[in-house]
C-alpha positions in Angstrom: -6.4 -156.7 -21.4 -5.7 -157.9 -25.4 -3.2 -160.3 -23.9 -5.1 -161.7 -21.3 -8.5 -162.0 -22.8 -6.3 -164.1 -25.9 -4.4 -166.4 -23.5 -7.5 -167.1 -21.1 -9.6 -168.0 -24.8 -6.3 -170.6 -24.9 -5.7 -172.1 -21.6 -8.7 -171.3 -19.9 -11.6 -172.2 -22.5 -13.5 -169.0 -21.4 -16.0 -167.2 -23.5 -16.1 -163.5 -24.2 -19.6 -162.1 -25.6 -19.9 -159.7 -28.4 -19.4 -156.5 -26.2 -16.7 -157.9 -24.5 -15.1 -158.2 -27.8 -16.0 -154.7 -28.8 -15.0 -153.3 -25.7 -11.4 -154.9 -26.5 -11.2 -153.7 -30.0 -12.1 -150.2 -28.5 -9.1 -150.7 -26.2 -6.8 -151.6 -29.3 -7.9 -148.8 -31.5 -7.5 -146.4 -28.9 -4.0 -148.0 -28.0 -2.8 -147.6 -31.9 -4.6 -144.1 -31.8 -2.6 -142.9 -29.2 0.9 -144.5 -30.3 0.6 -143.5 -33.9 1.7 -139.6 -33.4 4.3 -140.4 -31.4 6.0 -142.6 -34.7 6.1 -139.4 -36.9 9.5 -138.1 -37.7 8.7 -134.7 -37.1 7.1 -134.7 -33.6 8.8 -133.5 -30.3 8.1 -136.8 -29.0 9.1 -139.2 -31.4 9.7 -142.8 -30.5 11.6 -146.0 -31.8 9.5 -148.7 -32.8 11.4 -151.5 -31.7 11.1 -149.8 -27.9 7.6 -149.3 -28.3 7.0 -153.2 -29.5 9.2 -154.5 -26.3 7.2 -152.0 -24.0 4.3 -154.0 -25.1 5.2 -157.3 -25.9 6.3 -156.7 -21.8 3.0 -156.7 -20.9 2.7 -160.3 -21.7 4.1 -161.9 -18.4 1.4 -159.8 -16.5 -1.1 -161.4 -18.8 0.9 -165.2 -17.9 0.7 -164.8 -14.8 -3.0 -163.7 -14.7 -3.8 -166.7 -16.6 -1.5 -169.2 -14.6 -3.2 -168.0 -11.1 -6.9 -168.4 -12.5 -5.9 -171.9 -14.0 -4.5 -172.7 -10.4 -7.1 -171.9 -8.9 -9.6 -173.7 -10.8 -7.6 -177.0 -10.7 -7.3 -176.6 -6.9 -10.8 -175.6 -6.4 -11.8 -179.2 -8.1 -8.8 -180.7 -6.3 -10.7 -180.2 -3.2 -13.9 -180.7 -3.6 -13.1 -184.6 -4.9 -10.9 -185.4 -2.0 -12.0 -183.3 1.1 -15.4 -182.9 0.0 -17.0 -179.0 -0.6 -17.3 -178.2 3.1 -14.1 -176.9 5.1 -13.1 -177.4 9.0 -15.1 -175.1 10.4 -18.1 -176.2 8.4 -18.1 -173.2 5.4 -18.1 -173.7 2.0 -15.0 -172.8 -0.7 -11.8 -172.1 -1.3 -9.8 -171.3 2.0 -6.2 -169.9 0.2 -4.6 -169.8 3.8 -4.1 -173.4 3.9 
C-alpha cells in the first residue's frame, strides 16, 4: 500500500485524507515492528538485510502496475466519452472493457 499510495500521489494526482495517511503510517510502523526482531544476531530467525530490502523493494512492480492500469483507465474512459460520446451500443452508460 506505501508504494502505491506514493506513485498514485505522482502519476495520478490523487488525494489521500489525514486518516488515510495515518492508516499508512500504521501500516509502516507495524511493517518495521515486525521486521526488526528478525535483524538481531541472536535470534533463531535471523535475516540478511540486503534480502529483506529486495523482498520489498519487489513489491514495487505490483504497485506499477496498479498505478499504470488506473492511469489507463482514466485516459480511455476520457478517450471515449470525446469521440463516441458517454452512451454505448446498447444505449448504457460507461466503460465497456470487452471492447
Amino acid at each position: 500500500p506505501m508504494f502505491i499510495a506514493v506513485l498514485s500521489m505522482l502519476f495520478l494526482r490523487k488525494r489521500y485524507s489525514l486518516m488515510q495517511c495515518f492508516g499508512l503510517l500504521g501500516v509502516f510502523v507495524a511493517v518495521v515492528f515486525g521486521v526488526l526482531p528478525s535483524f538481531r544476531h541472536g535470534s533463531s530467525a535471523s535475516t540478511r538485510p540486503f534480502f529483506a530490502l529486495v523482498l520489498g523493494a519487489s513489491c514495487i512492480f505490483n504497485a506499477i502496475s496498479f498505478v499504470v492500469k488506473e492511469l489507463l483507465f482514466a485516459r480511455y474512459s476520457v478517450w471515449k466519452e470525446e469521440t463516441v460520446g458517454s452512451v454505448d451500443d446498447r444505449g448504457g452508460a460507461g466503460l465497456n472493457v470487452f471492447i
